[in-house]
mmCIF file of the N, C-alpha and C atoms, coordinates in Angstrom:
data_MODEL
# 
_entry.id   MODEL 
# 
loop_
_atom_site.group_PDB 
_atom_site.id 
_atom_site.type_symbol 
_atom_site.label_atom_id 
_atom_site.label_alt_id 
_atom_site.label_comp_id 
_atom_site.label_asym_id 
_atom_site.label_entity_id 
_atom_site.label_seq_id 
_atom_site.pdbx_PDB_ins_code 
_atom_site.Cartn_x 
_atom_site.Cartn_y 
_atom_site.Cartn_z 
_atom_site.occupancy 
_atom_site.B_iso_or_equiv 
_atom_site.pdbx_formal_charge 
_atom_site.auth_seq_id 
_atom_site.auth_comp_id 
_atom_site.auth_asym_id 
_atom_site.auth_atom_id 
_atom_site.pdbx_PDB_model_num 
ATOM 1   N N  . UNK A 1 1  ? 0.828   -1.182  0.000   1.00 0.00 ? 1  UNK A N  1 
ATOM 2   C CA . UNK A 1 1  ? 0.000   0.000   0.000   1.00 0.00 ? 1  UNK A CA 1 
ATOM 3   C C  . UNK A 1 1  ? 0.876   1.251   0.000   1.00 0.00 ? 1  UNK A C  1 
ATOM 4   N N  . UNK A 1 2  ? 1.763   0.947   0.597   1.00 0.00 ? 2  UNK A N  1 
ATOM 5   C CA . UNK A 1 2  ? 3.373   2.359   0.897   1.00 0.00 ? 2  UNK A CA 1 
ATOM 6   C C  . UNK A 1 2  ? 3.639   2.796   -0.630  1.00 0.00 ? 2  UNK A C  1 
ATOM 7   N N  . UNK A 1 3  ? 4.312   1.785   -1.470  1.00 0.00 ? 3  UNK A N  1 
ATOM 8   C CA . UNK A 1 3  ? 4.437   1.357   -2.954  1.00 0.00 ? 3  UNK A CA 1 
ATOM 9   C C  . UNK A 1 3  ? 3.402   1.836   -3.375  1.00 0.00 ? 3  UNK A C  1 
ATOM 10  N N  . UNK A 1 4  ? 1.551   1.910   -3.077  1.00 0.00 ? 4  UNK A N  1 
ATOM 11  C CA . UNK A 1 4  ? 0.775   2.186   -4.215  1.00 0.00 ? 4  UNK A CA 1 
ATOM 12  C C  . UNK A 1 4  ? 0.829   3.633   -4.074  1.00 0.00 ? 4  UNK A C  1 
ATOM 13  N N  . UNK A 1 5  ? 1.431   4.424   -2.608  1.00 0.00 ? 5  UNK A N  1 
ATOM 14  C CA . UNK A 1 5  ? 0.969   5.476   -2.818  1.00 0.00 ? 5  UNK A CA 1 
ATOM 15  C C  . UNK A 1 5  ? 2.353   6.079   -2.786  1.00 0.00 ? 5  UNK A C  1 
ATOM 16  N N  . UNK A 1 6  ? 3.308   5.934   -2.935  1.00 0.00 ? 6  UNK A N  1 
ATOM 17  C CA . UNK A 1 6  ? 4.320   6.846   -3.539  1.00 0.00 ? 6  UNK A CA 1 
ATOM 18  C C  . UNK A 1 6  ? 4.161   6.337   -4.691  1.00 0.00 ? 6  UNK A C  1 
ATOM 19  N N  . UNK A 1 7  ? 3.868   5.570   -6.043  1.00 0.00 ? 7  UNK A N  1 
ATOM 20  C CA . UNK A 1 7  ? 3.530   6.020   -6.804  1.00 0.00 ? 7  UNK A CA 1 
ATOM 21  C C  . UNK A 1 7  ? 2.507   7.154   -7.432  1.00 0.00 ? 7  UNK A C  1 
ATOM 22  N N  . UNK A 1 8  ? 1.321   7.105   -6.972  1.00 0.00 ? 8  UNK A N  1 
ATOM 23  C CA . UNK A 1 8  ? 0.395   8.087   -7.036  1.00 0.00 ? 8  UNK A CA 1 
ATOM 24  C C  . UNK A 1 8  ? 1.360   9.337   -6.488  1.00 0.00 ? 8  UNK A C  1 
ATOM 25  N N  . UNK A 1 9  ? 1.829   9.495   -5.846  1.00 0.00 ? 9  UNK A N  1 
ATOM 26  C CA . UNK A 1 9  ? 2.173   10.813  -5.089  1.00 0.00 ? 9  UNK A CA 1 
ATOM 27  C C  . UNK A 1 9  ? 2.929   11.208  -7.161  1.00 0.00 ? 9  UNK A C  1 
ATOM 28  N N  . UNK A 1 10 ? 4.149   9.894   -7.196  1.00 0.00 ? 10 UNK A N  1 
ATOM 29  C CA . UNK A 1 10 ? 4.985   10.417  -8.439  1.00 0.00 ? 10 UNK A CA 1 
ATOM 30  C C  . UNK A 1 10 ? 4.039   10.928  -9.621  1.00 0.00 ? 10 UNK A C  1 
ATOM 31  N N  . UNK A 1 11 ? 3.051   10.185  -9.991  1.00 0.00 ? 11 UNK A N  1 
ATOM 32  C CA . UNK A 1 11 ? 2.118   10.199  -11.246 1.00 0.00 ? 11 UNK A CA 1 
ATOM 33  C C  . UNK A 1 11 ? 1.451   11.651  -10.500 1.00 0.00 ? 11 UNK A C  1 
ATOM 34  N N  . UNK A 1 12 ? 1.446   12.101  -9.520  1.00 0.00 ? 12 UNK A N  1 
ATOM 35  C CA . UNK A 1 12 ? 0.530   13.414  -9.492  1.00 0.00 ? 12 UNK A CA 1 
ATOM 36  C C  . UNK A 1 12 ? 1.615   14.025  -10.085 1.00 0.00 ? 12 UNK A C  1 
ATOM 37  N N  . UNK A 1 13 ? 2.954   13.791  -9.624  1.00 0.00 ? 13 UNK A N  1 
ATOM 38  C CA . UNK A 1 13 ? 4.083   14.597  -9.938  1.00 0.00 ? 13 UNK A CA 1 
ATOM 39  C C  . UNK A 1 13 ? 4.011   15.011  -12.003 1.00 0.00 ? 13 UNK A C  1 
ATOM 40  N N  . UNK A 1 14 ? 4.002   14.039  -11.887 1.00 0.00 ? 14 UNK A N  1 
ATOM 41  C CA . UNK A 1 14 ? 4.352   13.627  -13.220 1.00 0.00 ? 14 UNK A CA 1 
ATOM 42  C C  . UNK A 1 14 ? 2.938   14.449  -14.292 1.00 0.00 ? 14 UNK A C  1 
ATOM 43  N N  . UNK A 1 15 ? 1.387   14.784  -13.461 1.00 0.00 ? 15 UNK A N  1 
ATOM 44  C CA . UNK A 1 15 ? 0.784   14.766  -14.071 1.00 0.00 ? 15 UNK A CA 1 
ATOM 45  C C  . UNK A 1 15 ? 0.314   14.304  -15.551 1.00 0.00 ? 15 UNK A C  1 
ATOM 46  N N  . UNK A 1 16 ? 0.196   12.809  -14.857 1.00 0.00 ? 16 UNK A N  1 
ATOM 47  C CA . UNK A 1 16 ? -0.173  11.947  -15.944 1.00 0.00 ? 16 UNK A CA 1 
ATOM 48  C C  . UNK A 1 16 ? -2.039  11.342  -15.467 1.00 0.00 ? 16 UNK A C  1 
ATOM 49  N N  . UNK A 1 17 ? -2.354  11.813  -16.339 1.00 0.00 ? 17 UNK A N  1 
ATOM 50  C CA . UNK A 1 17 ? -3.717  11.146  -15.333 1.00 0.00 ? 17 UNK A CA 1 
ATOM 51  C C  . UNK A 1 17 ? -3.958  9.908   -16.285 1.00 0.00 ? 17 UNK A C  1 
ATOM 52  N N  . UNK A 1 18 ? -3.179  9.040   -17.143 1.00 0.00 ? 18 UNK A N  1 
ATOM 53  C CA . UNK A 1 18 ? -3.729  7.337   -17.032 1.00 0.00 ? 18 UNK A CA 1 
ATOM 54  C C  . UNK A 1 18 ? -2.640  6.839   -15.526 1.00 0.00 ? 18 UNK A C  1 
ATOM 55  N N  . UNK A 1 19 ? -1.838  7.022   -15.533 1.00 0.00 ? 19 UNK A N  1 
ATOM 56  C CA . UNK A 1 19 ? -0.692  6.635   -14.290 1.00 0.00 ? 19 UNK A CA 1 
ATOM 57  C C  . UNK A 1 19 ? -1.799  7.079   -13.102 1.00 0.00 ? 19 UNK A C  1 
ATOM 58  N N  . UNK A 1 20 ? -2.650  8.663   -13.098 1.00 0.00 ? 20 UNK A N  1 
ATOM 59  C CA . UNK A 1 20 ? -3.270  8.432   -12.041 1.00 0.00 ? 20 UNK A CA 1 
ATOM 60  C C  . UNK A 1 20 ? -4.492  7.874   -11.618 1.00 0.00 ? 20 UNK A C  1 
ATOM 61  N N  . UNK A 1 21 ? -4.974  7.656   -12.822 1.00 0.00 ? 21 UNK A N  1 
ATOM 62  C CA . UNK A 1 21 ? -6.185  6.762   -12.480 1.00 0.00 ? 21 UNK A CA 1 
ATOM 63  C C  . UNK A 1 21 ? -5.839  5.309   -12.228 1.00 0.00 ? 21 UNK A C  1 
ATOM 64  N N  . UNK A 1 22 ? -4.695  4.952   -12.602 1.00 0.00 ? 22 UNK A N  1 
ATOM 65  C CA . UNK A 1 22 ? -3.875  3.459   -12.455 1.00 0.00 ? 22 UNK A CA 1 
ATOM 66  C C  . UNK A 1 22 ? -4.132  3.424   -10.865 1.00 0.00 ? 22 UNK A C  1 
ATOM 67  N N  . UNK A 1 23 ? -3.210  4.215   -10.893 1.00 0.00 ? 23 UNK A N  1 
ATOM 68  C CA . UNK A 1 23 ? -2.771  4.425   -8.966  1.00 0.00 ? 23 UNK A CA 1 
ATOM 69  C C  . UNK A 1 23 ? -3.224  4.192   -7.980  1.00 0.00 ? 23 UNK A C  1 
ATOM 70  N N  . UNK A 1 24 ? -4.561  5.007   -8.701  1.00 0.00 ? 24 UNK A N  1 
ATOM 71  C CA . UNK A 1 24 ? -5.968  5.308   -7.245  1.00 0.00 ? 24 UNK A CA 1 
ATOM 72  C C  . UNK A 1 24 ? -6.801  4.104   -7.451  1.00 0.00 ? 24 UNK A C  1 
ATOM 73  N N  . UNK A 1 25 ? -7.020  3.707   -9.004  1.00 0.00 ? 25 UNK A N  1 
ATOM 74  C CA . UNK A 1 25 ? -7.856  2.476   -8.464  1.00 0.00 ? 25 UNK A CA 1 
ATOM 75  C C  . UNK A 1 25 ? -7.416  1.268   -7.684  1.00 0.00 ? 25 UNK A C  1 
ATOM 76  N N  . UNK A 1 26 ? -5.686  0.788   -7.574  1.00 0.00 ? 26 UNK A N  1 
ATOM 77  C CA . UNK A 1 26 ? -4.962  0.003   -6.901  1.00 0.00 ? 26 UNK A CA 1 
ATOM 78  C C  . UNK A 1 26 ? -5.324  0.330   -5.438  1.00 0.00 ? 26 UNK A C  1 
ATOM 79  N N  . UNK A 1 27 ? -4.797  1.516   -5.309  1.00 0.00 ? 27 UNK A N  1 
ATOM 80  C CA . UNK A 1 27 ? -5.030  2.049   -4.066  1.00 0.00 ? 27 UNK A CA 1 
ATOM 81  C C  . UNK A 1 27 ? -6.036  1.577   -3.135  1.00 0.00 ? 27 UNK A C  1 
ATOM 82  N N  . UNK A 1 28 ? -7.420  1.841   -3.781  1.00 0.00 ? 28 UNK A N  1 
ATOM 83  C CA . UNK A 1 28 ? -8.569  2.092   -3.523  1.00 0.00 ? 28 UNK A CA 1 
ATOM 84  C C  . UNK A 1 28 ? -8.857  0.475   -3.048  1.00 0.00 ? 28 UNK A C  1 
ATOM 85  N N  . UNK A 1 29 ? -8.775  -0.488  -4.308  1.00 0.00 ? 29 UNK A N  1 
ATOM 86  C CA . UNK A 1 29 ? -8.785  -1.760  -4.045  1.00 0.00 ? 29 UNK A CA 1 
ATOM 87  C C  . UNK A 1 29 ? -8.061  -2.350  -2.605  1.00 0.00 ? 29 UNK A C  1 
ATOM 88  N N  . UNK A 1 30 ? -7.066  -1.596  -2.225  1.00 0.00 ? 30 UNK A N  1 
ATOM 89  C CA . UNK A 1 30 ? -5.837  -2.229  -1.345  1.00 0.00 ? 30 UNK A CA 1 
ATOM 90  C C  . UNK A 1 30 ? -6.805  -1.611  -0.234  1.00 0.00 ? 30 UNK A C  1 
ATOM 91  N N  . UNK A 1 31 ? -7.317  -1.000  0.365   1.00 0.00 ? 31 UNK A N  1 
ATOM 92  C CA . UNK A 1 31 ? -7.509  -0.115  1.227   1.00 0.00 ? 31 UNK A CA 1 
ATOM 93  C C  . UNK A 1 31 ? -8.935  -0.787  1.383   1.00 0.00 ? 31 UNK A C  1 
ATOM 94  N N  . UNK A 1 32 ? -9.581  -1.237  0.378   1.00 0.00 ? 32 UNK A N  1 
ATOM 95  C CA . UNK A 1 32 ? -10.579 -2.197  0.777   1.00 0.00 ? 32 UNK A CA 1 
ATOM 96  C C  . UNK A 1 32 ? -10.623 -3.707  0.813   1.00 0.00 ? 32 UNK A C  1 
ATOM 97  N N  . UNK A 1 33 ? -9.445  -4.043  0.391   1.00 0.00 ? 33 UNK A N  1 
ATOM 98  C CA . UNK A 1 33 ? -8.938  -5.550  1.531   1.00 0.00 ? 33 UNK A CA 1 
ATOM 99  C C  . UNK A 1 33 ? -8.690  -5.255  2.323   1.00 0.00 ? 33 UNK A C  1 
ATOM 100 N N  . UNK A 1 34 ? -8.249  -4.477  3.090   1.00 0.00 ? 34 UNK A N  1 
ATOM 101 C CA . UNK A 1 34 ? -7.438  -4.221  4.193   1.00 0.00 ? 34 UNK A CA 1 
ATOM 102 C C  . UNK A 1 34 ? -8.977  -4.451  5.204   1.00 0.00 ? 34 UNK A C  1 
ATOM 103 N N  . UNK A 1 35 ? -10.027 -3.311  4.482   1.00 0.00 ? 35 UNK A N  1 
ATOM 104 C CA . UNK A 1 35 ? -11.263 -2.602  5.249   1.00 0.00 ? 35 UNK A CA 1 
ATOM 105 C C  . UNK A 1 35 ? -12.006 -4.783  5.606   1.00 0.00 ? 35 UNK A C  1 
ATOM 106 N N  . UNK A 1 36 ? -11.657 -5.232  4.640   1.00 0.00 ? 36 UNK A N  1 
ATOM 107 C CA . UNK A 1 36 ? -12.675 -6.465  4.611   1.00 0.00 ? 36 UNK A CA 1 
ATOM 108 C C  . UNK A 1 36 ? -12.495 -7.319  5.239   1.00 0.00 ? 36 UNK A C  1 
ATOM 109 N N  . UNK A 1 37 ? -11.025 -7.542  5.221   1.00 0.00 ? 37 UNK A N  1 
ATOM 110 C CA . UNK A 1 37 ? -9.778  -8.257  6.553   1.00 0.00 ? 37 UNK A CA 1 
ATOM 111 C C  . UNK A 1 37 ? -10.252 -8.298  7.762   1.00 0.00 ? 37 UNK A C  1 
ATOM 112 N N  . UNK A 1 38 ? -10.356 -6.794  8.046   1.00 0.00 ? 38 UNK A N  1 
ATOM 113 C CA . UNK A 1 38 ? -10.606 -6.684  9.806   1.00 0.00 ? 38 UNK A CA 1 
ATOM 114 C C  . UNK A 1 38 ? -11.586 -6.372  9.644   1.00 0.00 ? 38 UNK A C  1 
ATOM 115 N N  . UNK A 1 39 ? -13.031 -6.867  8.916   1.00 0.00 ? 39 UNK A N  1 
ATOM 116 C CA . UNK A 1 39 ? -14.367 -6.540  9.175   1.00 0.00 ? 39 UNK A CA 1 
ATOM 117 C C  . UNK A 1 39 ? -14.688 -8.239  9.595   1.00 0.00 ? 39 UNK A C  1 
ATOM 118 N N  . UNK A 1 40 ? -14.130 -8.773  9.103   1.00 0.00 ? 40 UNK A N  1 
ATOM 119 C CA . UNK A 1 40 ? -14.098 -10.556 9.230   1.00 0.00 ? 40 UNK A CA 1 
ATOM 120 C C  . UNK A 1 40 ? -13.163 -10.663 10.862  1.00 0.00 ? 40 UNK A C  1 
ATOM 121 N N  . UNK A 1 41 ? -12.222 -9.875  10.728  1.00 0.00 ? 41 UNK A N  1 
ATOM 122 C CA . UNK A 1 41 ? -11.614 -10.697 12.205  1.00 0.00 ? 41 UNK A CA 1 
ATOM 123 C C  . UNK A 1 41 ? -12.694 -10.228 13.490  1.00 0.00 ? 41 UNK A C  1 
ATOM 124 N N  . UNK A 1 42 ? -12.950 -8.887  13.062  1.00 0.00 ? 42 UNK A N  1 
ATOM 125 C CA . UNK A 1 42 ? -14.176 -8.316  14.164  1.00 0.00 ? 42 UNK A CA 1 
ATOM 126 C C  . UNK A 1 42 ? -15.801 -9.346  14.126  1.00 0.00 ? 42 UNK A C  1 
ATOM 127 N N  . UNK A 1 43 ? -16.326 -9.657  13.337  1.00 0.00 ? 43 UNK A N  1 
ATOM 128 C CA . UNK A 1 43 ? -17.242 -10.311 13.326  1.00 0.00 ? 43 UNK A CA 1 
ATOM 129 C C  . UNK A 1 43 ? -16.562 -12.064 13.908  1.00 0.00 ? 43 UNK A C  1 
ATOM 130 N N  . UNK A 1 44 ? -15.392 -12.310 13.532  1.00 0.00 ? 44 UNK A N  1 
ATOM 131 C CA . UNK A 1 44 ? -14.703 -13.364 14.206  1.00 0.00 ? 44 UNK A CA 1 
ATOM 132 C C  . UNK A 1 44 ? -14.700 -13.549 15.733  1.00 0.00 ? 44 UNK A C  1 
ATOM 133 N N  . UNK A 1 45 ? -14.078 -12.261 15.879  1.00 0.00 ? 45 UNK A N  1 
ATOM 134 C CA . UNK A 1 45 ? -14.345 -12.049 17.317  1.00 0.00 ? 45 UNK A CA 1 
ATOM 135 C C  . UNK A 1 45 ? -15.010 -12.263 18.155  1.00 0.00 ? 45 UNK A C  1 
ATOM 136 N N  . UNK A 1 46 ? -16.663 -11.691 18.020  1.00 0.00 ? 46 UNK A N  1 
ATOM 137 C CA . UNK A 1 46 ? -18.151 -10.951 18.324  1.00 0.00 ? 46 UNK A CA 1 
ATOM 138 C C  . UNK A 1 46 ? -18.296 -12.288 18.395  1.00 0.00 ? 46 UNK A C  1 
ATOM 139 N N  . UNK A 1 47 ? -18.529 -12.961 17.412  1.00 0.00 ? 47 UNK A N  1 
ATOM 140 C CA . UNK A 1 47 ? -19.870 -14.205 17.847  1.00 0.00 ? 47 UNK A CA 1 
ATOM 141 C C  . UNK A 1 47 ? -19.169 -15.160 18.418  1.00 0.00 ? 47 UNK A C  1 
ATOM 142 N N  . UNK A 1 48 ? -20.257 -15.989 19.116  1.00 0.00 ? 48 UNK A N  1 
ATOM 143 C CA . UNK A 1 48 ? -19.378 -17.155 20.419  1.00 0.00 ? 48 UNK A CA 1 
ATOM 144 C C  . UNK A 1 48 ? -19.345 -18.391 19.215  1.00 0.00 ? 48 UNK A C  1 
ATOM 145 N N  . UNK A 1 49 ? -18.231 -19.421 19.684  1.00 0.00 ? 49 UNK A N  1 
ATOM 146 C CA . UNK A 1 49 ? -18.190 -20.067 19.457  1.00 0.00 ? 49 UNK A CA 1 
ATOM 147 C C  . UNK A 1 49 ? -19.063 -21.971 19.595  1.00 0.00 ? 49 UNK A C  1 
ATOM 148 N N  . UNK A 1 50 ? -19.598 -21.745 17.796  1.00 0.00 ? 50 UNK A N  1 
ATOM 149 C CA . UNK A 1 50 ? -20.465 -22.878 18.006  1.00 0.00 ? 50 UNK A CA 1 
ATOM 150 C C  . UNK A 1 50 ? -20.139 -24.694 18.126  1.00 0.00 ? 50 UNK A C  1 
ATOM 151 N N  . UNK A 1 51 ? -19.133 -25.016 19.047  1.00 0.00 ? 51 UNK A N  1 
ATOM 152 C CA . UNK A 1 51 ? -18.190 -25.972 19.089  1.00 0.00 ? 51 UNK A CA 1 
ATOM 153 C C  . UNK A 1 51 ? -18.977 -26.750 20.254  1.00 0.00 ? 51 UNK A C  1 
ATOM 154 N N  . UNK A 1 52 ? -19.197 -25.716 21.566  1.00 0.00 ? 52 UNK A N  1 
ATOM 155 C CA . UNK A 1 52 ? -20.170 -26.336 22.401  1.00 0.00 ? 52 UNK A CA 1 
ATOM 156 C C  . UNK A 1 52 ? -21.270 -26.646 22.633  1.00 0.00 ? 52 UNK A C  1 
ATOM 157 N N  . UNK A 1 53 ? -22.105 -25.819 21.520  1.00 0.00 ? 53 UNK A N  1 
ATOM 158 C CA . UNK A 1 53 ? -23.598 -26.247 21.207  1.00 0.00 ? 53 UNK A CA 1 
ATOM 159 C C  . UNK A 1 53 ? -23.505 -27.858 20.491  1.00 0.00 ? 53 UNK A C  1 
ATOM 160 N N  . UNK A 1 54 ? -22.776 -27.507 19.384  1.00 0.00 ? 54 UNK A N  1 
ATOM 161 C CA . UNK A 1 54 ? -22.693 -28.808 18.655  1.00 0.00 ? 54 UNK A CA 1 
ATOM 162 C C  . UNK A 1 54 ? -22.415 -29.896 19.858  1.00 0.00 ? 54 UNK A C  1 
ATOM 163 N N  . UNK A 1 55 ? -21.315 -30.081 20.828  1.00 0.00 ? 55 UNK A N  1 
ATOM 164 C CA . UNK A 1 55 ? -21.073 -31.306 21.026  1.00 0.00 ? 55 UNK A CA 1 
ATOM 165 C C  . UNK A 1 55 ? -22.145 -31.824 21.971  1.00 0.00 ? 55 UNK A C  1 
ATOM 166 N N  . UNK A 1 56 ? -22.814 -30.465 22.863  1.00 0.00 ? 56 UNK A N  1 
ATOM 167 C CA . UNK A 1 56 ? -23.986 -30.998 23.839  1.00 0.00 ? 56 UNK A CA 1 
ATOM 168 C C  . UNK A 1 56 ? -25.205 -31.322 22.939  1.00 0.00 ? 56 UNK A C  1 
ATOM 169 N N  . UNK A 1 57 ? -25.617 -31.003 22.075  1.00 0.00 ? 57 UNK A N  1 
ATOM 170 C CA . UNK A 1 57 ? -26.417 -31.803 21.032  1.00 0.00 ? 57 UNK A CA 1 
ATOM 171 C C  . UNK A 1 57 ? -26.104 -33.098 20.812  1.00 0.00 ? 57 UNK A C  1 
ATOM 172 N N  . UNK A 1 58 ? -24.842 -33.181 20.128  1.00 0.00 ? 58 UNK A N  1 
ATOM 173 C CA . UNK A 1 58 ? -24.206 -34.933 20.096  1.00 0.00 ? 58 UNK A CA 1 
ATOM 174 C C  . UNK A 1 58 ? -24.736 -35.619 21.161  1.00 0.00 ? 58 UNK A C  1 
ATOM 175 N N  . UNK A 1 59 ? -24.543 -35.225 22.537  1.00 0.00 ? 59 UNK A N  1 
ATOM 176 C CA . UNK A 1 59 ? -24.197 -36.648 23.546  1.00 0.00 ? 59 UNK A CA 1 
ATOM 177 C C  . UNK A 1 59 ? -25.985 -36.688 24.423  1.00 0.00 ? 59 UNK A C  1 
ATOM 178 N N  . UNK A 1 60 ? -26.833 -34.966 23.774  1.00 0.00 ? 60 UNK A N  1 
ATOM 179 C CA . UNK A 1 60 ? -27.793 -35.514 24.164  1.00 0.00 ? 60 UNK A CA 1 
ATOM 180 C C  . UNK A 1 60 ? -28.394 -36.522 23.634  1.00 0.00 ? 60 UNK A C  1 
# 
């Protein structure tokens, strides 16, 4: 993500706008894995684990 955005910083430099539309849509993409990553570890988190329902079901 460091890499996507010192490029963009250069392509502003450079005023090239295909380099900057390159840039930002990478960017943009990276910044929403990142967002989707820890929307999954937080919902990971939050809900209890269904390991003990299951096994007291089994042995009832």
């Amino acid at each position: 993500m460091a890499g996507s955005m010192i490029l963009l910083t250069y392509a502003i430099y450079r005023s090239d706008p295909v380099f900057i539309m390159g840039q930002c849509s990478g960017l943009f993409i990276y910044i929403r894995n990142i967002m989707l990553i820890y929307k999954k570890k937080k919902v990971m988190t939050a809900t209890p684990s269904n390991k003990f329902s299951l096994q007291k079901t089994v042995a009832e």
